[in-house]
C-alpha positions in Angstrom: 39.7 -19.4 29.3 39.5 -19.6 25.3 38.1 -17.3 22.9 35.1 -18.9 22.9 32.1 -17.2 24.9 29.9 -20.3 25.2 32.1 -21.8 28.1 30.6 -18.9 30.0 27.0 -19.7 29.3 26.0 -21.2 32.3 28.4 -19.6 35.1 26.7 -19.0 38.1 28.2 -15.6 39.1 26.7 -14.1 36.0 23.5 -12.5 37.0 20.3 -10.4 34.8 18.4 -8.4 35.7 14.8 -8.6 34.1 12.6 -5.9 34.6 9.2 -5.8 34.7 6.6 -3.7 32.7 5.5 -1.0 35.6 1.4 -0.3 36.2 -0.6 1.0 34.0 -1.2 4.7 34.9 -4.3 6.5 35.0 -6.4 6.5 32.2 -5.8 10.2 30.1 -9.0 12.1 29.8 -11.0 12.0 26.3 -9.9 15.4 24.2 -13.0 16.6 23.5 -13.9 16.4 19.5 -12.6 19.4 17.5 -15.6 21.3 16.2 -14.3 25.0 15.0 -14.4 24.7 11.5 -11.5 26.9 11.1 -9.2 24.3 12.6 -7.6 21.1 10.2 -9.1 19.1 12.7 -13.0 19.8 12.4 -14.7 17.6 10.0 -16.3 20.5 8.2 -12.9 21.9 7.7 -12.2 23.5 3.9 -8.6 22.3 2.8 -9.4 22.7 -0.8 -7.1 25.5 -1.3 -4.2 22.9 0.0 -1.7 21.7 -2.4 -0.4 18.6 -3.1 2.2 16.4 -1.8 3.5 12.8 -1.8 4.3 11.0 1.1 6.5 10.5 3.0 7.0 14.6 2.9 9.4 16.7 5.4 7.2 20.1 5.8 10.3 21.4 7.7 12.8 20.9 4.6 10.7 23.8 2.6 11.1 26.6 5.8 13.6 29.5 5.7 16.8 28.6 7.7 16.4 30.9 11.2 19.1 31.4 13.9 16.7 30.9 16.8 15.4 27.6 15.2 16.8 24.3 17.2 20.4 23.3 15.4 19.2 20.0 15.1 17.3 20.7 12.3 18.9 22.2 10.5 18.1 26.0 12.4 15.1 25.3 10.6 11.4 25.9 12.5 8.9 23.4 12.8 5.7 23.3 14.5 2.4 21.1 13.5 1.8 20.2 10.5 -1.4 18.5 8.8 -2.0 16.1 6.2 -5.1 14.5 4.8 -5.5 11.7 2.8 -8.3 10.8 0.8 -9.1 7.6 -0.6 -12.0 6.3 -2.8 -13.2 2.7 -2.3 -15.1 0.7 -4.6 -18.3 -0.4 -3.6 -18.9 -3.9 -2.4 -21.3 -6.2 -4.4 -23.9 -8.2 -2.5 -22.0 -11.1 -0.7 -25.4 -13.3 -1.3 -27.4 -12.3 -4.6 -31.1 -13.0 -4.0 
């Protein structure tokens, strides 16, 4: 036996194992659409007295460090977060003028 692997390619006590992709499981239920307007998830939702960020942005990094908080952060809490981006698009001219 050398130091080179490739004389080992294609010995026949070598075995895989290849597993395949298990069942899709049942399909989860629908959540039904958010409609209290004091949630960040309701369409009608105010979130003009949000500030500004730029993304990518770590909403944990700006909490106060706590002793009950997981270690793994940095003892710092987190729990949901929301963001909304809004974007302005141009509107399309006429593919086929008349």
């Amino acid at each position: 036996m050398g130091s080179d692997c490739s004389q080992n390619v294609s010995n026949p006590l070598w075995t895989s194992y290849v597993r395949t992709a298990p069942p899709p499981g049942p399909t989860p239920p629908s959540a039904a659409p958010c409609t209290d307007a004091a949630k960040p998830c309701a369409k009608g939702f105010d979130d003009s007295s949000w500030r500004v960020v730029n993304t990518p942005h770590d909403f944990i990094v700006e909490g106060v460090a706590n002793p009950q908080c997981d270690r793994g952060h940095g003892y710092l809490c987190f729990n949901k977060s929301w963001y909304v981006s809004t974007r302005t698009t141009p509107a399309l001219r006429a593919l086929h003028a008349p």
